[in-house]
C-alpha positions as CSV (number, residue, x, y, z in Angstrom):
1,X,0.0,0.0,0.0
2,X,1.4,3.4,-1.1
3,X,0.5,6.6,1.1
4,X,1.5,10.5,0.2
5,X,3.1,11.9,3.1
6,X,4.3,15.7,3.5
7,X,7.8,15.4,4.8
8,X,8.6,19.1,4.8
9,X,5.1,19.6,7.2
10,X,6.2,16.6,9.3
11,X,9.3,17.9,9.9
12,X,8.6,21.4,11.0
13,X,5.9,20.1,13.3
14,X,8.0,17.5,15.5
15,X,6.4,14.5,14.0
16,X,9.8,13.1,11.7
17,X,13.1,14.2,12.5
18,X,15.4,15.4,9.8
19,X,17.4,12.0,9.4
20,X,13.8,9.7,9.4
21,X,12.9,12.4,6.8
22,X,15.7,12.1,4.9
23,X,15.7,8.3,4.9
24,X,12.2,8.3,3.4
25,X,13.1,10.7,0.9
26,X,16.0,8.6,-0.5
27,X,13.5,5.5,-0.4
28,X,11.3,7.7,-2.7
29,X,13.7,9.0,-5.1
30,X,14.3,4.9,-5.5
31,X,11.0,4.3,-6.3
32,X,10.4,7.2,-8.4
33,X,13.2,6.2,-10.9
34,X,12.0,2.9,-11.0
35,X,8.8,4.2,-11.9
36,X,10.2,6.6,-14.7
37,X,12.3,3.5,-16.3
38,X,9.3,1.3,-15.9
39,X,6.8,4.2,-18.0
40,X,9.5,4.4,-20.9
41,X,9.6,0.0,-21.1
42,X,6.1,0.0,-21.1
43,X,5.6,2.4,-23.7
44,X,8.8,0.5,-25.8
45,X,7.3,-2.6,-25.2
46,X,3.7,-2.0,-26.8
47,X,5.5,-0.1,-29.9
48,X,8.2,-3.1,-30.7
49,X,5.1,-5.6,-30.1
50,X,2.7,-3.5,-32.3
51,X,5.5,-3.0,-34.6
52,X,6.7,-6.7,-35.2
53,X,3.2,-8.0,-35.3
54,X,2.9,-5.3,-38.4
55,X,5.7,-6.7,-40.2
56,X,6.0,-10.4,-39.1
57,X,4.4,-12.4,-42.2
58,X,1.6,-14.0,-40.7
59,X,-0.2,-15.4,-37.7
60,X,2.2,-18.6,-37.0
61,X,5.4,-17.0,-37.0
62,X,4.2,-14.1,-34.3
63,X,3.0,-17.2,-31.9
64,X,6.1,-18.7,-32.7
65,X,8.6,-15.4,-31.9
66,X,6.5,-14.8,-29.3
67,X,6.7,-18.6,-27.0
68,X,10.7,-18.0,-28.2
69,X,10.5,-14.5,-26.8
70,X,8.8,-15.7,-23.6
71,X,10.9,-18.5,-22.9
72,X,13.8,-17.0,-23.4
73,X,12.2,-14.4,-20.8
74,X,11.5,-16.9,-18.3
75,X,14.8,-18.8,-18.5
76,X,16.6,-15.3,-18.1
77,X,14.5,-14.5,-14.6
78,X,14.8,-18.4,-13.6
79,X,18.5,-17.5,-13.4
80,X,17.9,-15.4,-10.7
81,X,20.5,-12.7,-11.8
82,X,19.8,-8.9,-11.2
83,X,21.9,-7.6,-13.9
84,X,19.4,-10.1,-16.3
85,X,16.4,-8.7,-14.8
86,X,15.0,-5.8,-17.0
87,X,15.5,-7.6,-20.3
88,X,13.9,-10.7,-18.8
89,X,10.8,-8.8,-18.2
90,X,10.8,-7.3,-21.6
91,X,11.4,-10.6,-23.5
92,X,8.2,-11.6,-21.1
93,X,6.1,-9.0,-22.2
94,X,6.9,-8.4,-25.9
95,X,6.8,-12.4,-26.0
96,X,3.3,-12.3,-24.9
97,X,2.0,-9.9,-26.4
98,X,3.5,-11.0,-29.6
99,X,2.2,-14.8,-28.7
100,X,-1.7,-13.5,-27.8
101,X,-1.5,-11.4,-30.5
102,X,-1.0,-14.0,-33.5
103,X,-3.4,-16.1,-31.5
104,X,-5.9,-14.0,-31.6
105,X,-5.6,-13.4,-35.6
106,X,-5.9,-17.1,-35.9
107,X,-8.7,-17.5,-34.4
108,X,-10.7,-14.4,-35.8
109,X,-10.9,-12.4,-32.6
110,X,-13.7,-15.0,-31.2
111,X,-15.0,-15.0,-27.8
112,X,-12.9,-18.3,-26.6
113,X,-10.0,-16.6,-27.6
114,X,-10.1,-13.5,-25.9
115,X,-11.0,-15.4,-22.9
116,X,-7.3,-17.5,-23.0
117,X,-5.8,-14.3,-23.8
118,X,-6.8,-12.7,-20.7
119,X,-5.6,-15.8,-18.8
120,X,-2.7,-16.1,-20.6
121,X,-2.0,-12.5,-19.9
122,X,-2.4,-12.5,-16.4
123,X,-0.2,-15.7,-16.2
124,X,2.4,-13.8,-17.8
125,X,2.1,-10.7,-15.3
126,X,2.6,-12.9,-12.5
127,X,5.2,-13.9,-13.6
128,X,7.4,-10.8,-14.6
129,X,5.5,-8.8,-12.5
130,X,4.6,-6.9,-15.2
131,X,1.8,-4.4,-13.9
132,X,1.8,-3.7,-18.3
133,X,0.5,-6.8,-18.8
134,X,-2.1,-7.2,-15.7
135,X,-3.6,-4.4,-17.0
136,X,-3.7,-5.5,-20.5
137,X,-5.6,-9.0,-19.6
138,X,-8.1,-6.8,-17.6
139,X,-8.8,-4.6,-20.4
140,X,-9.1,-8.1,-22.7
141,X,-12.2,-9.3,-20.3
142,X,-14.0,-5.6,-21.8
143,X,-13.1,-6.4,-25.4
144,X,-15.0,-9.6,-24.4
145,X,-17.9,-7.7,-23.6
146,X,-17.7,-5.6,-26.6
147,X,-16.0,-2.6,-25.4
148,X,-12.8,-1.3,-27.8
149,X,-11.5,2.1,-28.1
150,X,-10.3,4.1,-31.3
151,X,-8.1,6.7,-32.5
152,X,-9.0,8.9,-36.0
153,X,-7.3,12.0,-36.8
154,X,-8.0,14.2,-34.4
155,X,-10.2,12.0,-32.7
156,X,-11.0,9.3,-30.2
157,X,-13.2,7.1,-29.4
158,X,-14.8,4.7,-26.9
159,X,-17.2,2.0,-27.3
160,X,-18.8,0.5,-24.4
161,X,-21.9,-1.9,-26.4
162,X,-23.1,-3.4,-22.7
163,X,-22.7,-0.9,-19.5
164,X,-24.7,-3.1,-17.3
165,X,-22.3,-6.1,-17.7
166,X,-19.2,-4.2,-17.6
167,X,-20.8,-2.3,-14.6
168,X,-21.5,-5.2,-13.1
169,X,-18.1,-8.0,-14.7
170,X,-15.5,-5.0,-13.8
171,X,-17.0,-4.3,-9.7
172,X,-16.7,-8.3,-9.4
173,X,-13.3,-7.9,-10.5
174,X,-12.2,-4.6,-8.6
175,X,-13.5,-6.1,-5.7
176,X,-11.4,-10.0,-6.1
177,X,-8.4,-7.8,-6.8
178,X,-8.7,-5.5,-4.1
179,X,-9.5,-8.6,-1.5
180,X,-6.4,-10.4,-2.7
181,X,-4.3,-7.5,-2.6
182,X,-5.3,-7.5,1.3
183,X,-3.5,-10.9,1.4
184,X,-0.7,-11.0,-0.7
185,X,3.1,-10.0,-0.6
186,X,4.3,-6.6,-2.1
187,X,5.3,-7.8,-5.3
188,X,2.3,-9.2,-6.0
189,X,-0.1,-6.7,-4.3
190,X,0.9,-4.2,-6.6
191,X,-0.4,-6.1,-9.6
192,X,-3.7,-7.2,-7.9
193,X,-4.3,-3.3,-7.1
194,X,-3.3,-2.0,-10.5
195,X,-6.1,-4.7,-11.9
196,X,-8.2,-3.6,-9.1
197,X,-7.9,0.0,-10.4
198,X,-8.0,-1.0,-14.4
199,X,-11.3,-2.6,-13.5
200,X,-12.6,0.8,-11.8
201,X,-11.6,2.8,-14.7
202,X,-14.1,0.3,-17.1
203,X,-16.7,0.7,-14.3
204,X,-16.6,4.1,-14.8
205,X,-16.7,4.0,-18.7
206,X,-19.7,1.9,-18.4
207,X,-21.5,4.5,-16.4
208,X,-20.6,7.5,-18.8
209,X,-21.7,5.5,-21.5
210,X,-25.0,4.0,-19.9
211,X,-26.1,8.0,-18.6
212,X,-26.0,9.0,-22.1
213,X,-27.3,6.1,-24.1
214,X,-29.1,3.6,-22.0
215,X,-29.0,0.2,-22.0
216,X,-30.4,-2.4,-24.6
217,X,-28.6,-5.4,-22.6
218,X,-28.5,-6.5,-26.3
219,X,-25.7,-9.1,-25.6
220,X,-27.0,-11.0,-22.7
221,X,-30.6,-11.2,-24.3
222,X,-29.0,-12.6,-27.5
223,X,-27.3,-15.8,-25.1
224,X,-30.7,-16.2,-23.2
225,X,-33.0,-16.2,-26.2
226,X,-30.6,-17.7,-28.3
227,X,-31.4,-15.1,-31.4
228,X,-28.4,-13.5,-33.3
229,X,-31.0,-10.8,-34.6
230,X,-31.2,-9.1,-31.3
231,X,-27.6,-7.8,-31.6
232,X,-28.8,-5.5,-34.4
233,X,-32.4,-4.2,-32.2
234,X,-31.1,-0.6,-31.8
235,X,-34.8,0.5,-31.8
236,X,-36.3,2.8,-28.9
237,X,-38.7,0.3,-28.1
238,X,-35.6,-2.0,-27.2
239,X,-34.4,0.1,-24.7
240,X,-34.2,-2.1,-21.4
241,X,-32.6,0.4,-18.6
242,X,-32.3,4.4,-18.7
243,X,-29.5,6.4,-19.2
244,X,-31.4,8.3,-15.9
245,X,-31.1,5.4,-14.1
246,X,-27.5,4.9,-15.1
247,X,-27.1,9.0,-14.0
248,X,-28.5,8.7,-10.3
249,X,-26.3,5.2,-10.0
250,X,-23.0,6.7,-11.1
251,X,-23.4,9.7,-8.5
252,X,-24.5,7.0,-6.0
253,X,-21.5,5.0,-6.7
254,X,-19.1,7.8,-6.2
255,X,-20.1,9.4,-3.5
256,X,-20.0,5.7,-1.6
257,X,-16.5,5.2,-3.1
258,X,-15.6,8.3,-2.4
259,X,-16.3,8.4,1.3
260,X,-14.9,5.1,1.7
261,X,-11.8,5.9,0.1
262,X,-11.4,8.8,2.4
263,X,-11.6,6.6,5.6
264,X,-9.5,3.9,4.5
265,X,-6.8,6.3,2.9
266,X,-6.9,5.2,-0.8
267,X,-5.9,8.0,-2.3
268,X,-6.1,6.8,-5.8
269,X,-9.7,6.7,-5.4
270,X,-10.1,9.4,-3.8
271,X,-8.4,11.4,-7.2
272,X,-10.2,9.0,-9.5
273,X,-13.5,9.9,-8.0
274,X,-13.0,13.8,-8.2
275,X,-12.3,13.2,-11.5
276,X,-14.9,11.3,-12.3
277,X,-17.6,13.4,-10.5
278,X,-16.4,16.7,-12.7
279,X,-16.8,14.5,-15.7
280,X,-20.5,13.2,-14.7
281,X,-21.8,16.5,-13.5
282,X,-20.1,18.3,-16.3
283,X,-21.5,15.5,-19.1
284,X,-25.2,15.6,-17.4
285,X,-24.9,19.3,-17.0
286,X,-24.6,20.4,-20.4
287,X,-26.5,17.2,-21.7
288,X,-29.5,18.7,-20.2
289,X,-28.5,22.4,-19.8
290,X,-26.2,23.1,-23.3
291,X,-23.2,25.1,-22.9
292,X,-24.1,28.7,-22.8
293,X,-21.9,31.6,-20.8
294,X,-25.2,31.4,-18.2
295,X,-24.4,27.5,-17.8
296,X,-20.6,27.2,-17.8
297,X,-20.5,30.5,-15.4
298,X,-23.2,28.0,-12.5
299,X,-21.1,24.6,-13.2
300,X,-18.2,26.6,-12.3
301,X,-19.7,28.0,-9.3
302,X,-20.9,24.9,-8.1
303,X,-17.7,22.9,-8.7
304,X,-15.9,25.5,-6.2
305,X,-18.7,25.1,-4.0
306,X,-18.2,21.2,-4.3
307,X,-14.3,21.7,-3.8
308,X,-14.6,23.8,-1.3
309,X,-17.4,21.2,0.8
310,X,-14.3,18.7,0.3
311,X,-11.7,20.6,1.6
312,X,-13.6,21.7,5.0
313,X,-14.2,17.9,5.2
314,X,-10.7,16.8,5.0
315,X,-9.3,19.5,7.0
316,X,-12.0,17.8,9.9
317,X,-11.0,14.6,9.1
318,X,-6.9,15.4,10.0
319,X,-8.0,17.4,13.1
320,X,-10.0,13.9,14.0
């Protein structure tokens, strides 16, 4: 579990001395490198793998590079050597990646597929400890519910085709992660919480897409009926849940995350929730209002209002 302290503040009140505070700094500055070197592999990482899987010749030989890749990976990390470490991981992920992805074009993208990949994925972030590819196998379980995301010129996109299941598949998840994290070693709590929070971040997507377009629950009442046609029933009269309801559950859901993440001391949530909140009052705000001076002039008023509710409440909460 990672906290945010103020060293300076805890220093000038008696509560560290200079030497503790110094020892915690150095820990940080530790931590914070390995952080910067870990954002540039991961970035690195998904460019070679998008790259290769571009230029390899077909399917086959992108499984095959890839099981070389990872075993090659694996037998570097068996060795237990630290100078080996980074390119073991990297060999891991690329090989992986490079592995799921030729599977994947082998099989046509299909549902059985995307399920092994996830598994596969999250096999592979266990074992490098690759918080990359934990994430990547969480967002794999949306692509099976039909969520995807797109970049045009200019432009992106996100597609989230069943908001109740993803509401429902990614809290399931968030919650598993977030027990087991509870229970496990640091290496491996890391990974369960950065699932834990991927899973969040889909929860919320489902929302912002369920408050503005509803819900058809189009998938699930294709598997119960057993009738491919229902996919395609974009009709009003199809409509099964309202993006109302999807409004007043969003802001129900924050607020209870929110105020749990303040007693607990989960910071992370605490920030993804602010964020969150602006984005749902500010989407259901000019939804319903439109975005004149009159409009943006009251949602700024009432954010500072908001803000300024939150603060009070925190500065009680550290008097406490």
């Amino acid at each position: 579990m990672k906290i945010t302290l103020d060293l300076t503040d805890l220093v000038e009140t008696g509560k560290l001395t200079t030497a503790e505070a110094d020892r915690l700094r150095a820990l940080a500055a530790r931590d914070t490198g390995s952080l910067g070197i870990n954002i540039l592999v991961g970035f690195g990482v998904v460019a070679v793998a998008a790259g290769a899987g571009a230029l390899l010749p077909s399917p086959l030989t992108a499984v095959a590079l890839g099981a070389v890749m990872f075993v090659l990976g694996f037998a570097l990390m068996s060795s237990k050597a630290s100078a080996w470490e980074l390119l073991a991981q990297i060999c891991i992920v690329i090989g992986a990646l490079a592995f799921c992805g030729g599977i994947a074009m082998l099989d046509g993208g299909s549902l059985r597929v995307m399920l092994a990949i996830a598994v596969i994925l999250a096999g592979a972030a266990v074992l490098a400890r690759s918080g990359l590819l934990i994430a990547a196998s969480v967002l794999v379980i949306g692509a099976c519910l039909g969520s995807s995301s797109d970049y045009r010129h200019a432009m992106y996109s996100l597609t989230v085709e069943e908001p109740t299941l993803t509401i429902v598949v990614f809290a399931l998840i968030a919650l598993a992660c977030y027990l087991a994290s509870l229970r496990l070693t640091s290496k491996y709590e890391r990974l369960a919480l950065i699932a834990a929070r991927t899973a969040v971040l889909m929860i919320n997507f489902g929302f912002l897409v369920g408050s503005l377009w509803g819900d058809r629950l189009l998938r699930l009442r294709s598997l119960i009926s057993s009738d491919p046609s229902i996919l395609h029933d974009y009709t009003a009269r199809s409509e099964m849940i309202s993006p109302l309801a999807f409004s007043i559950g969003w802001a129900v859901a924050l607020i209870a995350a929110g105020v749990w993440a303040v007693k607990v001391n989960r910071r992370w949530i605490v920030n993804i929730v602010a964020v969150f909140a602006a984005l749902h009052f500010y989407t259901q705000w000019f939804e319903k209002l439109g975005a004149t001076p009159i409009t943006v002039l009251l949602a700024g008023l009432l954010l500072l209002a908001f803000a300024f509710g939150l603060w009070t409440f925190n500065r009680r909460a550290v008097a406490a």
